[in-house]
N, C-alpha and C positions, 0 to 999 in steps of 0.2 A: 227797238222793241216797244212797243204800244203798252199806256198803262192799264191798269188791271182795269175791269167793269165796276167792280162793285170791292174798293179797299177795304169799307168797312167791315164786312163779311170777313175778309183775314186778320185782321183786328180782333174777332170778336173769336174767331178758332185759335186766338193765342193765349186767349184765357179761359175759355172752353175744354182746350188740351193742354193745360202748363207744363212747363218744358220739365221740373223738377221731377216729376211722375216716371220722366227716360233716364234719369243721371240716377246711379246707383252711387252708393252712400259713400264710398270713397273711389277718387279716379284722379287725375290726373289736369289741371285746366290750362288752358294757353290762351292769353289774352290776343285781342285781333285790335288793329289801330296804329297809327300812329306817336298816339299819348301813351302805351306804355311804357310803364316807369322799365329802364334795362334790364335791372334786378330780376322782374318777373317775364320779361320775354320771352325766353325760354319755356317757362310754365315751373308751376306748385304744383305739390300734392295738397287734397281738397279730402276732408274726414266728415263727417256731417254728425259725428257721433263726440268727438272731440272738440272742434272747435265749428257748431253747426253755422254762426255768421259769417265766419270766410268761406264756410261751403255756398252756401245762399246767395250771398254777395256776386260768388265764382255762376253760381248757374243762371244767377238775372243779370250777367253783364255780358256785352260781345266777345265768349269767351266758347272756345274747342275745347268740348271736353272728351278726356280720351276713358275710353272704357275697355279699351282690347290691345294687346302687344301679341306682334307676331301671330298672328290668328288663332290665337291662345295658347300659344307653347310655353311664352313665356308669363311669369306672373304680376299681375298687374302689381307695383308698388314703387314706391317713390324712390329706389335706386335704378329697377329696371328703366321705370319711365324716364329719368332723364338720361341714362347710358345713348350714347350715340350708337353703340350697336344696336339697342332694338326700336323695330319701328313699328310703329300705332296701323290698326289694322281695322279698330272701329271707335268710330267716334261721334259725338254728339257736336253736329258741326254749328258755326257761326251762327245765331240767331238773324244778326243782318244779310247774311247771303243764304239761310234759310226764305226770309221772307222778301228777299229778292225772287228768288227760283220760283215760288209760290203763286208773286206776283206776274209773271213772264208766265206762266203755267194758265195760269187764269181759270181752276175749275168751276166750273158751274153747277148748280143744284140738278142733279140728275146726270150728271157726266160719269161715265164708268172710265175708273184710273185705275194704273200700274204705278206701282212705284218700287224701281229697281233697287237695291240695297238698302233696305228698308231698318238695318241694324236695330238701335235700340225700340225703333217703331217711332218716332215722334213725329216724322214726314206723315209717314201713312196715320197716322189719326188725327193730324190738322187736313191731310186728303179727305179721309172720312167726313170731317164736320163740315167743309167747304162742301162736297158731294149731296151732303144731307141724306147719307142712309152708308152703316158702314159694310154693308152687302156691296157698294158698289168698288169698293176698293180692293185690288189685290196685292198683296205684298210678297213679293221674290227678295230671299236672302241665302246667301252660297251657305253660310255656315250656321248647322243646323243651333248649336246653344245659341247663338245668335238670337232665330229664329222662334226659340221657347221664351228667350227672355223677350222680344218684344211680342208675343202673344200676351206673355203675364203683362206687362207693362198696359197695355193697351186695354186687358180686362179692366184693369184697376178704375180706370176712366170711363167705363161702362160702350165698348168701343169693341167690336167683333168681326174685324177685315178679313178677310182671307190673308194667310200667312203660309206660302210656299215656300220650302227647303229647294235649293236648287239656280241652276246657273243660267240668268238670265241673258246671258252672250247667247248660249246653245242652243237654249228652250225655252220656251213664254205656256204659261197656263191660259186659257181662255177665262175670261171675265165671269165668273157666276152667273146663270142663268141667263146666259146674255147666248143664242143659239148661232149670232154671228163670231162669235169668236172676235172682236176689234173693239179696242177701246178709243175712248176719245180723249185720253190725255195721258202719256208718258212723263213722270219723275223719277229721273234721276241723280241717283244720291254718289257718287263714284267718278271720277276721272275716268276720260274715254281717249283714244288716241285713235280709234279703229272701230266707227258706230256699227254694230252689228243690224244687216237690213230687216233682221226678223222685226226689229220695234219698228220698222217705217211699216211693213207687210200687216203689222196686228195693231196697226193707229187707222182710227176712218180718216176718210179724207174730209178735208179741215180740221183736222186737230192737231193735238200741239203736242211736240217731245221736246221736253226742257232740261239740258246735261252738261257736266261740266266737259267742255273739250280740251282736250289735257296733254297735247303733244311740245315741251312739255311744262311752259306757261298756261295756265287753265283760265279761260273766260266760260261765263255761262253762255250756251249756243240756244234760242228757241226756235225750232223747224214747223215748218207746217206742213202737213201730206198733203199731194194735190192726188185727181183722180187718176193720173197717168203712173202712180207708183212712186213718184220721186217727193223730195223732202226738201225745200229749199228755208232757209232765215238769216238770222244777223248776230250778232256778238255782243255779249253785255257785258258785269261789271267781269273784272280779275277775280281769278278765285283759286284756291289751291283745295284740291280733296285726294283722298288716298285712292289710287287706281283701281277701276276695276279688278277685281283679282286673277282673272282670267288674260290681264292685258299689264301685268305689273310692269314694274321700270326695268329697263334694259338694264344687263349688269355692267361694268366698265373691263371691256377687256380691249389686247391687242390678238385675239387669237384668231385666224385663219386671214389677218396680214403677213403678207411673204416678200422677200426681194427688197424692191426699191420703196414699198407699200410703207416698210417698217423705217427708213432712212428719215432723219428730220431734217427739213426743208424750211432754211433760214433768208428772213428776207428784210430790211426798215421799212417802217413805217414814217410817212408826214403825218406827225398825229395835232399840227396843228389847226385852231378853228377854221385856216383857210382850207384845209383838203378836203376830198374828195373819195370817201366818207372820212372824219377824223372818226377817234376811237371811240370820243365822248360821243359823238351820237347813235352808235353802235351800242354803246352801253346801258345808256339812258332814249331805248328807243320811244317812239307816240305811240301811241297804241294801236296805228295801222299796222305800221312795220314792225310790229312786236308778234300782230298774228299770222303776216309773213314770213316773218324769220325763223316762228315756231313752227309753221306749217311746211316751208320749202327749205330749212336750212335744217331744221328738229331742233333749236336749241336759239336762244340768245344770247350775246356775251355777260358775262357773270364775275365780279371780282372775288378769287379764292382769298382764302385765308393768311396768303401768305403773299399778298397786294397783288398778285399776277392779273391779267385778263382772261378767262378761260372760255371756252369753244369746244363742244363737246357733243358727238349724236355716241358715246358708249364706246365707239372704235376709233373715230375719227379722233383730233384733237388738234386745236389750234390754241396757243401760247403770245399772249402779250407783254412784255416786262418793260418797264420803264415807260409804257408808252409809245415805246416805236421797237422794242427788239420783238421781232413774228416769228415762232419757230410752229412748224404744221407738220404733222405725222398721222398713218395710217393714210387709208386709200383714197379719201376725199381732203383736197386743199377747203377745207371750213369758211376760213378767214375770208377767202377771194369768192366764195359764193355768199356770205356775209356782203359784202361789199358790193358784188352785181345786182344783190336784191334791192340794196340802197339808192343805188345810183338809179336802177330802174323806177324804183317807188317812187323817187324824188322827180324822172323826167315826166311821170304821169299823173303828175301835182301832187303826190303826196297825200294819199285819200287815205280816210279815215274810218271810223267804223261805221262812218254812215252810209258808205260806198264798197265795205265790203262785207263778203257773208258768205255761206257753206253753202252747198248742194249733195247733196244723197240720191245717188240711183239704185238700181241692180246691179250693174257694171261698176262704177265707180264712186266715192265721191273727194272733194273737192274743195276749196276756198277760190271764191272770185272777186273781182273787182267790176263793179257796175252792171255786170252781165251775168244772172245763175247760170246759164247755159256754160260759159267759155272760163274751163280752170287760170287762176291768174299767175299760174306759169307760163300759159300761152301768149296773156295782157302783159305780164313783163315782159315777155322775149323780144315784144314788135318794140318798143321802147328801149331796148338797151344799145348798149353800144358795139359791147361782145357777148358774143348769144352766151347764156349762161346753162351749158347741156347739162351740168352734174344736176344744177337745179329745178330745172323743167322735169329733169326723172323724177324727181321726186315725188308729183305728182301723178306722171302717166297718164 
C-alpha cells in the first residue's frame, strides 16, 4: 500500500475532530500493544465523571473503547463488559489502525466518501475534514440509536454528514447531490469475510475501498476499481474489528455432521524443527501464510486455554496435544489442508504480502499470488505435491 499524499492533512483532522467528542462518559477501554501491563489487557471501566484522568489518559492512548454490548440488549457496565458472555458490538476502535485505514484511504479535498459503520461517528468527521465539506460524506450505520448518537456527536464539532440508518451489505444511498450515484472512496469500519459487490459497483473507477478483511485473522485490504468492474489490492497491517453485523461469526457447532463426518480421526505428528510443516510454524505463521491459511483453510492454528493447538472453520475441528497427538473431526481433515497450504507456500518461495492480494469481480472474488487474474488456490495446486481439493474449493 502506497503512502498517503498529503500526511499532514490527517494530522491536522486529528485535532480538528478530537476523538474525546465520540467516547461517551463511561465505556469500557482495551489497551492495544504489546507493552500492556497483563492486569489491563483484558480492559477497565473508564468514568470521566469519577475519575476524569484515567478516562482522558484511556481516550488519548492506543486504546478500543467499547461503547455498545450486544447491540444494545445488554447494558453497558463494568460486569457486563468484562463477562465473557457478552460481546462488544460498537466501539471506538484503535487510534493507530484508525489512522492506518485513513491513510491507505487517501481522501482528497473534494472526494465524495462512504463510510460504512460509521458507529460513534469519528471515522465520518475525520472523512468530512480530509473531504473539506461535510456534504461530501455519507455515513451507513445498521443500528438506528447508533446512528442518532453519531449525528449528536458529530453536530457538537460543527460537522453535518449524511447519516443513514440501514444495512450497507444490502443497500448503499447515493452520495448527496452527486447525480451519478459513485463515490470515490469506500471506509470501512467492520470486519468483512464476504465484500459485498454493491461497494465495487457504487466506487468510480480509480478509487479506493479501504476494509478490514476478516475471514477470520483481519488485515486492512485497500482495492482500487478499475473500469472493467473489478477491484483488485494488497494487504496491510493486522487488525481485529467486530464483524459486519450482517456477516457475524459463525457459531461452533457439530450439527448437520453424520456417520463417519462425526468419528475422530487420530493420527502423530513430527513436530520437530526438521518436519515438514512442524507445528511451530503453523502456529507462528509470516504474514503470507497467515492470509493463506485464513483465506483457504478459514482459520489459523491457535493455542486454547488449556495448552491444546486448535484448528477450527465452526464445524470442522483439528486438535493438537503434546505437539504431535492430531485428533481431526467433522467433515474436513483441517490439519492436513493446513499443511498442503504450507508446503505449497514454502515450494513457491514463500511470498509475502508484497506478492499477494485480493481481486473482486461479479462472479467472484479471491486472494492471489503474483497474478489478480489467477486465485492462489490455483498458484498452490501447480506447486504441491498432493493436489489439495478440499482447499482449492474453498476458493472456487
Amino acid at each position: 500500500m502506497p503512502p498517503p499524499p498529503q500526511p499532514d492533512a490527517l494530522a491536522d483532522a486529528l485535532i480538528r475532530v478530537p476523538r474525546h467528542e465520540f467516547i461517551p462518559s463511561r465505556a469500557w477501554a482495551v489497551p492495544q500493544g504489546a507493552g500492556t501491563p497483563p492486569a489491563a489487557a483484558s480492559g477497565y471501566w473508564i468514568d470521566q465523571h469519577r475519575d476524569p484522568d484515567r478516562w482522558w489518559r484511556a481516550v488519548y492512548s492506543d486504546s478500543v473503547i467499547v461503547t455498545q454490548l450486544d447491540g444494545g440488549r445488554t447494558e453497558l457496565t463494568p460486569a457486563n463488559a468484562a463477562a465473557p458472555s457478552t460481546a462488544p458490538s460498537c466501539a471506538a476502535s484503535s487510534p493507530l489502525l484508525v489512522t492506518a485505514g485513513l491513510r491507505h484511504l487517501a481522501v482528497r479535498p473534494g472526494d465524495r466518501v462512504l463510510d460504512v459503520g460509521g458507529g460513534t461517528g469519528w471515522t465520518s468527521g475525520l472523512c468530512a475534514y480530509l473531504a473539506g465539506d461535510d456534504a461530501l460524506v455519507t455515513t451507513v450505520e445498521i443500528d438506528p440509536d447508533l446512528a442518532r448518537t453519531a449525528t449528536e456527536n458529530l453536530a457538537r464539532c460543527g460537522l453535518h454528514p449524511s447519516v443513514v440508518t440501514g444495512d450497507a451489505a444490502t443497500g448503499l444511498p447515493g452520495p448527496d447531490g452527486d447525480s451519478d450515484g459513485l463515490f470515490d472512496r469506500v471506509h470501512v469500519t467492520c470486519g468483512v469475510t464476504d465484500i459485498p459487490y454493491a461497494w465495487v459497483e457504487r466506487t468510480r473507477p480509480g478509487g479506493h475501498i479501504v476494509l478490514p478483511y476478516n475471514p477470520p485473522i483481519g488485515r486492512l485490504l485497500r482495492l482500487t476499481v478499475h473500469e472493467d468492474g473489478s477491484a483488485t489490492g494488497r494487504f496491510g497491517e493486522e487488525c481485529s474489528y467486530m464483524p459486519l453485523r450482517s456477516q457475524g461469526l459463525p457459531q461452533s457447532t457439530n450439527a448437520g455432521t453424520t456417520g463417519a463426518d462425526t468419528q475422530p480421526r487420530l493420527r502423530s505428528l513430527d513436530s520437530g524443527p526438521g518436519s515438514d510443516p512442524d507445528t511451530e510454524s503453523l502456529l507462528h505463521p509470516a504474514p503470507g501464510l497467515q492470509v493463506l491459511l485464513a483465506s483457504l483453510v478459514g482459520d489459523e492454528p491457535w493455542i486454547s486455554g488449556s495448552g491444546s493447538v486448535l484448528l477450527t472453520d465452526g464445524v470442522s475441528r483439528a486438535t493438537v496435544e503434546d505437539g504431535t497427538r492430531l485428533t481431526q473431526t467433522g467433515p474436513r481433515d483441517l490439519w492436513d489442508e493446513a499443511e498442503s497450504v504450507h508446503r505449497a507456500w514454502t515450494r513457491h518461495g514463500r511470498p509475502g504480502l508484497d506478492r499477494i492480494g485480493f481481486t473482486v469481480t461479479p462472479q467472484r472474488q479471491y486472494v492471489w499470488i503474483d497474478d489478480p487474474s489467477v486465485p492462489a488456490a490455483h498458484t498452490l495446486d501447480k506447486s504441491a505435491d498432493t493436489a489439495p481439493t478440499t482447499v482449492g474449493a474453498s476458493l472456487g
